[in-house]
N, C-alpha and C positions, 0 to 999 in steps of 0.2 A: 349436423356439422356444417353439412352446405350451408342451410340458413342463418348460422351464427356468421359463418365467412364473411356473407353479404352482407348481416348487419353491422359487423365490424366494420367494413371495406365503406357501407352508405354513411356511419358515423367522420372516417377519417374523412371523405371528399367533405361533408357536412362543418368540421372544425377548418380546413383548410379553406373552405368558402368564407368562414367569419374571419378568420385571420386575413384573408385578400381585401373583404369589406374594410376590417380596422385597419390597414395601411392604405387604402386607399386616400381612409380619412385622416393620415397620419401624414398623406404627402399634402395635402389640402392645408391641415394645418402649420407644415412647413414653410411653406409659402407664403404664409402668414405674420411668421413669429418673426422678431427680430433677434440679431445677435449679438453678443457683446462687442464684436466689431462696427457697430453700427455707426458709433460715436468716431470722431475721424483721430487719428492720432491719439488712444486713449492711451496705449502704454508706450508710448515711443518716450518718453521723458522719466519713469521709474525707475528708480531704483533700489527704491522701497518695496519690500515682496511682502509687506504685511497684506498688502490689497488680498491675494492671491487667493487665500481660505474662501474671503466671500465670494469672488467671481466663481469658485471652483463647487460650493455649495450650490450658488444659482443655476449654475449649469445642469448638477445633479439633477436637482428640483425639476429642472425642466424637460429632461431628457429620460431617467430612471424607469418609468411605463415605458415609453417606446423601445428605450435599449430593449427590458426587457420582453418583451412584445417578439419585437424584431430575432434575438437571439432562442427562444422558446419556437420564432418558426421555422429556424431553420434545423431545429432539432424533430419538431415534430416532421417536418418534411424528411429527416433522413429514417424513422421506421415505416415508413412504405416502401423504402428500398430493401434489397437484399443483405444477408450476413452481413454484419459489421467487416471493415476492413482496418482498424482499431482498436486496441481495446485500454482505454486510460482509467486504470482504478487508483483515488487513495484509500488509506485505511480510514476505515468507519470509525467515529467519536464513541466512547461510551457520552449518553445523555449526560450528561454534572446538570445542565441546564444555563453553561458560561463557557463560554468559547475562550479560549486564551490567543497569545500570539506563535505559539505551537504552531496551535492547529489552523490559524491566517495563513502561515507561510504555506504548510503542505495544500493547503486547500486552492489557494492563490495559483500557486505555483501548479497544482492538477490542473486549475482552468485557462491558464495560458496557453498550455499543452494542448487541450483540449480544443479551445475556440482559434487555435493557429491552424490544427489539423482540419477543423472546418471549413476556413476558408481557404486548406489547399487542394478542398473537394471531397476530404476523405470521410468514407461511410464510418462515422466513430461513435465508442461508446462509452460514454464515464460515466457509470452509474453512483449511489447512495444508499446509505442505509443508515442505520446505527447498534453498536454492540450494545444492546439493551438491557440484558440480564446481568445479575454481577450481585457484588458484596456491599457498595453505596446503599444503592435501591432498601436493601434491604434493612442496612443500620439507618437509614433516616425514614423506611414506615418502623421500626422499632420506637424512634423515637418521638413521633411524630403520631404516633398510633392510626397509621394509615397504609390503606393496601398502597403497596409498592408499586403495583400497575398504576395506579393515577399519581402518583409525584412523577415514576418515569414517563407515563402521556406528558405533563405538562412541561416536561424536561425536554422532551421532545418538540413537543412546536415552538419553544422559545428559543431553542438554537436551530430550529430551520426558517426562523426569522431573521435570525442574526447573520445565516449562510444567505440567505435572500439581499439583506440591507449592505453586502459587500460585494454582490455584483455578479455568483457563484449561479450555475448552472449544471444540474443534475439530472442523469435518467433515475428516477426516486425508484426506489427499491423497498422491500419489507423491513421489520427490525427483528434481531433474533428473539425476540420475547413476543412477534406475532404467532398465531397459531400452525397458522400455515408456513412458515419458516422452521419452527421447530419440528415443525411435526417430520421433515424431512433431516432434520440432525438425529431424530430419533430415528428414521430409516439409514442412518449412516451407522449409528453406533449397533443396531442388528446385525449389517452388512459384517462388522467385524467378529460381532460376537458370532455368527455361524462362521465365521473362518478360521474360529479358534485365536483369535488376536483381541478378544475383550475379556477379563477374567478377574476375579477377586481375590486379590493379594491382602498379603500381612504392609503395613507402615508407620513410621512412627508420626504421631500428630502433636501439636501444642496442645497444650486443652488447659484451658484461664479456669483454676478450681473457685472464683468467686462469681463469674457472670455464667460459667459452667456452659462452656462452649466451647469448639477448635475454634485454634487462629491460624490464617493464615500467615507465612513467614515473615512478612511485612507489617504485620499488626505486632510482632515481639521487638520489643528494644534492644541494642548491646548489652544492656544487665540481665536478659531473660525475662523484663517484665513483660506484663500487656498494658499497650499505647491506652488502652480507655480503664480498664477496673486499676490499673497499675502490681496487680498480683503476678507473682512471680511463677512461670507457667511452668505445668509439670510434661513430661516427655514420657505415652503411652502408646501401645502397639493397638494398631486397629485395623481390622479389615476394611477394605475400598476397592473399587476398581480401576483397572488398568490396562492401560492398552501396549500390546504387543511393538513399540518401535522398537526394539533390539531386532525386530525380525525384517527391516529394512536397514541396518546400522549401516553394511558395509557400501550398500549402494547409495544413502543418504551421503557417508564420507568421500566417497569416490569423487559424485557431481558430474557422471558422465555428459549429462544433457546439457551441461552449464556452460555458457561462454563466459570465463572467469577472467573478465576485464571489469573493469569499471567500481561501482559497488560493490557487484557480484565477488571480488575479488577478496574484500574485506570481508562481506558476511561470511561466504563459504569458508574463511580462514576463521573465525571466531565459530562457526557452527563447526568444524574439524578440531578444534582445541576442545571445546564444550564434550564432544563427540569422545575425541581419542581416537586414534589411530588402533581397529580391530586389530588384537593379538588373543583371540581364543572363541571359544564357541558358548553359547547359553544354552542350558536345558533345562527345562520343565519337567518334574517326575514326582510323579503320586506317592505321598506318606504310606507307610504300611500301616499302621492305625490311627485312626481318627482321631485330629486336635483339635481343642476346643476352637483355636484360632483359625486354621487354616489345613488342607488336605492335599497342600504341592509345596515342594519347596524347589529354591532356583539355584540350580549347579553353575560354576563355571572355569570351563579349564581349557587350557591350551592343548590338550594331550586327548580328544574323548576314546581315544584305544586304549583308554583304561578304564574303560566300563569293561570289556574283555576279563580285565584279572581279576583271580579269584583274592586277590591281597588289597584289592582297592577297599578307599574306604572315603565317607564325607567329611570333611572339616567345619566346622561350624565355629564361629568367635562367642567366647563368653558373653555378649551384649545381641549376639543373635537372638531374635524371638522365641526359636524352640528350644536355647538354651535354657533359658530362665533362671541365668547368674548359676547352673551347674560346672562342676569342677572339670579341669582338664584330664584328658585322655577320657572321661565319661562315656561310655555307649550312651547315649538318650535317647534314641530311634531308631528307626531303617526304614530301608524305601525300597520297592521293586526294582530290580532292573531290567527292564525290558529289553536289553542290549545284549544279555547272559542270562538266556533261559528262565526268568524273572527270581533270579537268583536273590536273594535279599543282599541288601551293602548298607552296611553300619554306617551311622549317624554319629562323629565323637566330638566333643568338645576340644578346641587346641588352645594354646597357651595367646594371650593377645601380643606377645611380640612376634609370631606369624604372620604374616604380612593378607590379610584375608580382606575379599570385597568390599563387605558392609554386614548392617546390623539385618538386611533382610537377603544375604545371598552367600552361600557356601562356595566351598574349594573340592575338587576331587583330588584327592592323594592316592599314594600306594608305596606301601613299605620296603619295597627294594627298587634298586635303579632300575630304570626303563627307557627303551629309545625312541623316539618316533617311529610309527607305522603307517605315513601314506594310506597305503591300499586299508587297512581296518579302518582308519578314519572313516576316509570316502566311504564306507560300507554301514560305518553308523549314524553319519551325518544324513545318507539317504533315507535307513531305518525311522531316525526323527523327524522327518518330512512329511512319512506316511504315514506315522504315530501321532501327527503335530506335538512332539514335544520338544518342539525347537530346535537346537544343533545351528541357530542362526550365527553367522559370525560377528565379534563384536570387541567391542573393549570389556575390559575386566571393571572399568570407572561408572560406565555409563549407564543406568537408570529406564526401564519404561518408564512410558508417561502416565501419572496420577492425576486420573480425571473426575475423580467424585468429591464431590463437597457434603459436609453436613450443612445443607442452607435450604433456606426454598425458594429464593427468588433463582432460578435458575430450570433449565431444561429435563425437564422428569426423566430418568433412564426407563426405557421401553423391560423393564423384567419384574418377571412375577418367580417368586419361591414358593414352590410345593414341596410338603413333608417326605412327600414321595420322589418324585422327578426332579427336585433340586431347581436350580435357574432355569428360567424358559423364557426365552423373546418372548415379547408379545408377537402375535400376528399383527403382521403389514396392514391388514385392512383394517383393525382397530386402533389406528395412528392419525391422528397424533394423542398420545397418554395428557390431557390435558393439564393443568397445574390449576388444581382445587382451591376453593378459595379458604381464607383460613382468619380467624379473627385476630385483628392486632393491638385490640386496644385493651389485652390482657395478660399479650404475651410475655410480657418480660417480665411477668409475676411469676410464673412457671418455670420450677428450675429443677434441677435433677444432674448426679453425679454420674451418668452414663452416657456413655458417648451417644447419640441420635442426631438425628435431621427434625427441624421443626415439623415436619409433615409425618413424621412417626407419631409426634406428641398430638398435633394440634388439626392431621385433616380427617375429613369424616369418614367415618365407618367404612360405608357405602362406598369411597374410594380405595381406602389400606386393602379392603376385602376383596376377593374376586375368585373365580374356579379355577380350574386349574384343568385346560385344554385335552391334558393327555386321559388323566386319570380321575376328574371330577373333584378333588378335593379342594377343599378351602386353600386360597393361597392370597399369599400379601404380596401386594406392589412395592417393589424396590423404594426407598422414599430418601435416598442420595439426591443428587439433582447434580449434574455436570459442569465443571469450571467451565467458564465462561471462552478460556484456550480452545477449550473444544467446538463450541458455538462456531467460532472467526474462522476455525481451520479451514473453511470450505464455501466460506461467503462467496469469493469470485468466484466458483462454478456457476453459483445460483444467480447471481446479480447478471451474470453475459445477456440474459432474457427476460425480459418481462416475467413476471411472477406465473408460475402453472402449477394448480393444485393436482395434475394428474402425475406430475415425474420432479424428483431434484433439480433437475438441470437439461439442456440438451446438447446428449453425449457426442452427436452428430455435427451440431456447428461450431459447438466449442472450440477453442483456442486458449493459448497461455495468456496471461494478461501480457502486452505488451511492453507497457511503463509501468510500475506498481510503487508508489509514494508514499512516504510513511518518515517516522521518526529511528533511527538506529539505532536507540536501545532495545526494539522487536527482534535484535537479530537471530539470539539464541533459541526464544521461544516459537512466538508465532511464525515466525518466518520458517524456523525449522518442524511447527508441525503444517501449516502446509502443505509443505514437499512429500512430508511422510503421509499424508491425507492420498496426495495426489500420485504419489508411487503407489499405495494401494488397491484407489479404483485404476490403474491402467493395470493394475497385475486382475483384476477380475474383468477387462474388457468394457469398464464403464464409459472408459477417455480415452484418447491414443495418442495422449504426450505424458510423460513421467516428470517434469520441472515446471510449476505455477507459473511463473512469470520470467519473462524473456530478460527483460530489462529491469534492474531497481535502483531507483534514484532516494536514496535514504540522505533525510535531511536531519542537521547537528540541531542542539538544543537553542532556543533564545536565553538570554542569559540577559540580566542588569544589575546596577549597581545596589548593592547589602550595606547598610549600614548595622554595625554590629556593637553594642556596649556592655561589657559587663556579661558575654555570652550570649545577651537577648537581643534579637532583632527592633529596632527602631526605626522609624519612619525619617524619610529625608527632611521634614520641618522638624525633628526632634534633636538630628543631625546636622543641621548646617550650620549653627553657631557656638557646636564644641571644638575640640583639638583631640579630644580623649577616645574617637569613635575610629573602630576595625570599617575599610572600606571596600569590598571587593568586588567582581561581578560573580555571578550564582543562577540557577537556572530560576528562572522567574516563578512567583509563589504567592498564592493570596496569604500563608500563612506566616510568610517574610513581609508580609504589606507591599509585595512589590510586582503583584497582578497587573497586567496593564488591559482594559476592556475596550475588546475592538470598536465594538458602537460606539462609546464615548469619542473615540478617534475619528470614524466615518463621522458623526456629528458633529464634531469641530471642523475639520477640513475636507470630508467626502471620501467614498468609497474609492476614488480613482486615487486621490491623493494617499491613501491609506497603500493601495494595491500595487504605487510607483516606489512609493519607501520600503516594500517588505522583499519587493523585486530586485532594485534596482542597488543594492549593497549586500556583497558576501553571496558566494557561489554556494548552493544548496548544502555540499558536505562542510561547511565553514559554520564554527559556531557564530552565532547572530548574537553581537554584544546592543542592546537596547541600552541607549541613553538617554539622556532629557529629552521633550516631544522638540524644543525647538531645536536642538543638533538633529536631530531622526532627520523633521523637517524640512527645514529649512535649504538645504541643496533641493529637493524637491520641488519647493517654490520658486529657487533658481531657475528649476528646468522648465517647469510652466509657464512662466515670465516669459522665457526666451523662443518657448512653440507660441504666443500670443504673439510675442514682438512679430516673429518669423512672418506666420499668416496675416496678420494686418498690413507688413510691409509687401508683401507679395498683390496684395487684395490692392495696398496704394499702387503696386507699379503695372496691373492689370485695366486698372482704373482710370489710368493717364495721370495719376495723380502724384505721382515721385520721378523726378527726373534724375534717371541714369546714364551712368558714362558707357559712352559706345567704344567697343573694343577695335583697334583693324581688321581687317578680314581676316588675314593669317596669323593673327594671336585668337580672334574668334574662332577660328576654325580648329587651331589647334587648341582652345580651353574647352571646348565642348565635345570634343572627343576624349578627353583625361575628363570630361566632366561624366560622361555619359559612363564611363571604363570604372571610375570610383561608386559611382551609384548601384552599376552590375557588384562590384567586390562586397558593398553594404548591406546590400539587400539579402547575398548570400549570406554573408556573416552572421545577422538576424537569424535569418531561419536557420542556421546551423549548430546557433548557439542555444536555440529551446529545444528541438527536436531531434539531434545527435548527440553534441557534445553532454547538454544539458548545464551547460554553464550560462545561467541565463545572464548573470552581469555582464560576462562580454556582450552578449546579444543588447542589452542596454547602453555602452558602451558605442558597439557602430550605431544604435539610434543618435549621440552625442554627435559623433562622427560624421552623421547623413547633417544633422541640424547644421551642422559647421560648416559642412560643403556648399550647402544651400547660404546659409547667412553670407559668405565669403564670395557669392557670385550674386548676390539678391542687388547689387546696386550698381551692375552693368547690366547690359543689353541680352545677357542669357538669360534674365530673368524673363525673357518674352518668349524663350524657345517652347518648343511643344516637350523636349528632353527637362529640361527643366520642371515644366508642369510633371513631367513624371514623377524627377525626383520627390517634388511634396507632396504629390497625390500617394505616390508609396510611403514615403515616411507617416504619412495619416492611417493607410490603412495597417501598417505592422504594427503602428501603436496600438490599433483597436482591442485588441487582445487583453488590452497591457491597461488600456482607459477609456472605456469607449462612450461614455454622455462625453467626456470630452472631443472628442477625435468626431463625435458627431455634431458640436455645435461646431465645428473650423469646417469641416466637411459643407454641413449647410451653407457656411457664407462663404465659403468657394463658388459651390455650383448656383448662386442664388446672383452672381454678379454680372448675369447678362439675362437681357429679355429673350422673351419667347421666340425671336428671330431668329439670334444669335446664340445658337447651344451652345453653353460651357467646353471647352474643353474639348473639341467636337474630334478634331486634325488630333488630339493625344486620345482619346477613347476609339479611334479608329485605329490607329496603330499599335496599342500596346492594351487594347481588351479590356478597361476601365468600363462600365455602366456607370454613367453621374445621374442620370433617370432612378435610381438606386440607391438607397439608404450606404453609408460608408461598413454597417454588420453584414451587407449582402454582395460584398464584392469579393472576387477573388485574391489570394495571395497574389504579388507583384511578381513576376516571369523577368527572369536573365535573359536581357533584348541579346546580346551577343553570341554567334551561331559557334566562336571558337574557343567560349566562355569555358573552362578546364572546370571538371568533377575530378574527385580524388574517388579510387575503387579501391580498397582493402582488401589484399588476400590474409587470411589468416589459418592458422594448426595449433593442432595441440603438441605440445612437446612432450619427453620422455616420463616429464612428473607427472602430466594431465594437465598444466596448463595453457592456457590458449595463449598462443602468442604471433605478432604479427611479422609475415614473411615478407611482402613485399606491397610496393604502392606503382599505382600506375594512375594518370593523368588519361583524362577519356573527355574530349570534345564535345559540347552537347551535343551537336550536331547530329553525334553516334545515340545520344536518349532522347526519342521522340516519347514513347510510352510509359518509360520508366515502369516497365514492367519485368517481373521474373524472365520470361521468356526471350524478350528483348539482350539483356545481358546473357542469357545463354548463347544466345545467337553469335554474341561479339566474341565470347571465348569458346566455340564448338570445341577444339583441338584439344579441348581439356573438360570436358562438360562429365564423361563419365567419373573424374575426382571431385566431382563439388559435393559436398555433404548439403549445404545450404545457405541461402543467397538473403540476407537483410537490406530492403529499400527504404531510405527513406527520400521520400519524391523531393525532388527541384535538390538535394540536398546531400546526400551520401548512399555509397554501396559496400558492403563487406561481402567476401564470399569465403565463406570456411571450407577448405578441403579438408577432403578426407585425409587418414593417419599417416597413409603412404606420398603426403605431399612432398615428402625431401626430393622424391624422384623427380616431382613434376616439375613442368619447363612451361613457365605461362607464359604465352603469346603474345609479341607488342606490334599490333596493328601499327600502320602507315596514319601517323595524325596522333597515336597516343606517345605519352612521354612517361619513362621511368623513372620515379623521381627516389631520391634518395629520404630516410626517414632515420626519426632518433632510434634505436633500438635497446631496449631495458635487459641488458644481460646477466641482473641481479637475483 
């Protein structure tokens, strides 16, 4: 173990040695290169922005290695430090092998995040992966007659080429269809099956009787066809696995951990409708004779002190599985009841204008009135505890989750069945259950009216077969394979760390993800199994948070315009010289022809141009309407235009070369103190508006702002102040984030406009912490010069419903945040320290502190220098 340390530890100084060698030669060749400034006056006279694409390509071209160079070291330099103090995840791509403008905005938008938090020092982590296994993979090696591992490999480096060619930086991560990934989703779904929360239920499936296979609900049409054979699919009961979420329902509903502002707000109200509001309990209880189907069925009643009476009985709906279309009031079954000395309770059919759960979940009745009894409940609900047969509280609506598929490109379930002992984990040390290979360029010859998994019909012997742990006998491998839901559920634990084949995750450093990015139609699913993933390893002591993610900034669809004729989608040359054509916007779609492919974008006008347009219009929760490239564009090259005029006219009045009008001393003195006062407000705004509010168009917006300050004093005598040099040397580097081969060639011919004598910048890098010795990726965020410069602190509680809501604002001097640390803020409010539940920083930039329940009491304290400010308050 020692010895590996050290060779790990001689590798990192070893890559850091080369990377110091290549920028060495990186400032050498700097020094060198010219810039498109070089030419005098080249855009002072345009107003033609068609230039702008080539200048903005050339730049690329010339910059793209070093950015990325430069932004790769300063990632690699932050894993020699400790725990991340960060953690930026978006959600993982399945491969297609084409990126869309979806997935630019979430991806864009993560690495702003990302590469802002870097340069305001902070230890961050935004890892990558991809959701690998799935339903595609597998219908295009059907059709393709190729193993699905090599279309998804190649699927794979082609969109981490395309995430490359946009400018995107990631700590690379496994895919769920590596071995070493699954093999720990197969140590997850053990984990529940010993807890009695994995189990094999009855449910009803599609099954297409001509290609003779399930579909999933998205492969059936409105008419009940299937999308590919067009046969009209039949509706059959089939055993599957499923996982126990009813057994987390009412803590999933509650959302104790959640601060339900923002996003959070939204999702938790769409996962609570989804949900239902618990009104009764679920129970699990064993058939009294063996069914061909199934040997539990699922109770559920508001009342369980009627398992006590000897008058109780089950209800079951005619379309129920164990009915099988039998008549009403029918006995058809019984079941034990372990509640009443395992007294047997009739199983009846009732009439379907009874208002009953579903076709896979009963009612418990009882033939005369009955009142509620508290004290029995409590007394059965613990029995079921220690029985595990549920008693979980829940809605009468709500569903576990069905996680087996009949497929095979997916994550093999860890269980073997013996004739004897029934289901059995596999043992932990025989993990990961590989996925066999299986020939494909026969399969779809092979067909058969029984429900199976390809890997029933088509894997070898030697795999379906195996012994059987307890009792030596023959038993067969489970050959389901897990939805792909299941996979995703628990990516972020594993992604916090470098990949380790010894453990899942480490339970020890982990943390919630902090920002978690994604598109908002995951709300109901993925997002709410997460939570349920993540409520169950902290209920077995694997974690010790109960909520994934702190923060979630869910982004709306891109949308463009649909030309529509006669029903059928049409292309815009088919369209634009009729009258007769339906015109609308729609979420963009190769099979509307109204795809838009990011490369073709970054290769007409550059990655930076691409990553200004997807930025810098419509705040993340805003649907994104895509129009023609030159409306997208075209303010873009506006904005370009006018950072080119900006820095060339700075560089002429640095130069001696533009003569400016000189201000009086007391209009001088006073515009440079309203000058220096708007620059503190801009710089804020910026960083407030990626990393709090998360509204990043405003943060675009005071960039406008900072450009217009600067343009508006560029052609007096402030343009020679060292305050001034600030302003543009900051507005360079907030861009970098945002553009940076750009922001790096202005950058060069800044610091490139005095000789060796005479350091750039020398009087503003001494005062305000600038390195120009320094590439523009390796500088710090820009620091609010003003010591009386106001932060807003947030008190916040939760109100009587549960949700969070904001009490009060206070105004706090920087003066008072040197550290901007937890502790530091404790400090300022001691006289209330034992009500704080917990304290969110975001540095240079905002504080929330949430008290605890008992806040109405508390009387927060307004220090000498802070100010109480007043705030809109939502009493809705």
């Amino acid at each position: 173990m020692i010895l590996k340390k050290n060779i790990n530890s001689n590798l990192f100084r070893y890559r850091l040695l080369i990377l110091k060698v290549r920028f060495d030669q990186i400032s050498l060749a700097h020094s060198l290169r010219e810039t498109v400034f070089d030419e005098p006056a080249k855009f002072k006279n345009k107003f033609d922005y068609s230039y702008v694409p080539e200048i903005l390509r050339s730049i690329q071209l010339k910059w793209k290695k070093d950015v990325d160079l430069l932004w790769k070291s300063r990632i690699e330099q932050q894993k020699s430090n400790s725990r991340p103090s960060k953690y930026i995840l978006s959600m993982f791509p399945y491969p297609s092998g084409q990126l869309h403008l979806g997935h630019t905005r979430i991806y864009t938008t993560a690495d702003l995040l990302f590469k802002t938090s870097i340069m305001l020092g902070e230890n961050v982590i935004n890892p990558m992966g991809f959701d690998s296994f799935g339903l595609p993979a597998e219908n295009a090696a059907r059709s393709n007659k190729i193993d699905p591992f090599y279309w998804t490999d190649k699927n794979r480096r082609e969109m981490r080429s395309q995430l490359d060619n946009l400018g995107y930086h990631f700590h690379w991560r496994e895919s769920t269809s590596d071995q070493n990934y699954y093999k720990w989703t197969q140590w997850l779904f053990i984990q529940l099956f010993e807890s009695g929360l994995a189990y094999q239920g009855i449910s009803e499936v599609n099954w297409d009787p001509i290609d003779c296979t399930v579909l999933a609900d998205e492969q059936v049409d409105s008419d009940g066809k299937c999308w590919r054979s067009g046969a009209q699919i039949e509706k059959r009961f089939h055993k599957q696995w499923f996982i126990k979420t009813n057994s987390f329902a009412e803590d999933l509903y509650r959302g104790d951990d959640i601060i339900d502002t923002g996003h959070w707000s939204f999702i938790l109200a769409h996962q609570r409708w989804w949900i239902k509001e618990p009104n009764g309990y679920l129970f699990y209880l064993k058939l009294d004779s063996e069914n061909r189907l199934n040997n539990r069925i699922q109770i559920f009643t508001a009342y369980p002190e009627l398992f006590l009476s000897s008058k109780a009985f089950i209800g079951v709906s005619q379309n129920h599985w164990i009915a099988k279309g039998r008549n009403p009031h029918e006995i058809i079954a019984s079941c034990d009841n372990p509640f009443n000395n395992n007294e047997k309770i009739d199983i009846r059919v009732v009439n379907n204008n009874v208002k009953l759960p579903s076709s896979t979940r009963a009612s418990l009745f009882v033939r005369n009135e009955s009142f509620p009894d508290e004290e029995k409940r409590a007394m059965i609900l613990e029995e079921a505890r220690k029985l595990n047969l549920g008693g979980y509280k829940t809605s009468d609506t709500y569903r576990d989750w069905l996680i087996s598929r009949q497929r095979y490109w997916g994550t093999p379930i860890p269980i073997i069945h013996c004739p004897n002992c029934g289901p059995l984990a596999v043992k932990l040390q025989e993990l990961p259950v590989k996925l066999p290979k299986i020939d494909y360029t026969n399969i779809s010859d092979h067909k058969s009216d029984e429900i199976s998994s390809p890997l029933k019909k088509f894997a070898p012997k030697e795999w379906l077969e195996t012994s059987c742990y307890r009792c030596g006998s023959i038993a067969l491998r489970e050959t389901d394979t897990c939805d792909t839901f299941f996979d995703s559920s628990w990516y972020f634990l594993r992604y916090f760390t470098e990949p380790n084949e010894q453990r899942p995750f480490d339970g020890k450093s982990l943390r919630p993800v902090d920002c978690y990015i994604g598109g908002k139609e995951h709300s109901a699913l993925h997002l709410f199994y997460a939570r349920f993933i993540t409520h169950f390893l902290k209920s077995k002591g694997y974690i010790d948070f109960r909520e994934p993610f702190h923060t979630l900034l869910m982004q709306a669809i891109v949308k463009t315009r649909t030309y529509k004729l006669n029903g059928r989608y049409i292309s815009y040359e088919e369209a634009k010289d009729r009258d007769d054509v339906e015109i609308s916007f729609e979420k963009m779609s190769k099979s509307k022809g109204t795809g838009v492919d990011p490369d073709l974008l970054v290769e007409k006008y550059s990655s930076d141009a691409v990553r200004w347009t997807i930025l810098s219009v419509g705040n993340p929760e805003s649907e994104r309407l895509w129009d023609t490239e030159k409306k997208e564009f075209d303010p873009s090259f506006v904005f370009f235009h006018r950072l080119l005029l900006t820095v060339e006219e700075f560089l002429a009045a640095k130069k001696g070369e533009k003569k400016l009008k000189s201000l009086s001393a007391d209009v001088f003195e006073e515009s440079l103190k309203e000058f220096s006062k708007e620059t503190d407000e801009l710089i804020f705004n910026v960083l407030y508006s990626i990393l709090s509010s998360y509204q990043i168009r405003n943060g675009t917006v005071s960039i406008h702002k900072l450009i217009n300050l600067i343009r508006k004093n560029i052609t007096n005598n402030l343009a020679l102040t060292t305050e001034f040099e600030r302003a543009i040397v900051s507005l360079l580097i907030m861009l970098t984030p945002f553009i940076p081969s750009f922001t790096s060639e202005c950058w060069h011919a800044l610091t490139t406009i005095y000789d060796e004598k005479n350091l750039p910048f020398k009087k503003c890098s001494e005062l305000y912490g600038f390195d120009f010795e320094k590439s523009v990726l390796e500088q710090q965020w820009p620091k609010i010069i003003d010591p009386d410069f106001q932060y807003i602190v947030r008190f916040t509680g939760r109100n009587n419903s549960g949700r969070e809501e904001e009490i009060k604002r206070i105004k706090v001097p920087q003066k008072f945040l040197k550290l901007w640390s937890e502790s530091e803020v404790i400090d300022l409010f001691s006289e209330i320290k034992e009500k704080i539940e917990w304290i969110e920083i975001v540095k240079y930039c905002s504080i929330v502190i949430r008290l605890k329940q008992s806040y109405r009491n508390v009387e927060i304290p307004i220090r000498e220098g802070f100010v109480e400010c007043e705030f809109y308050k939502n009493t809705s």
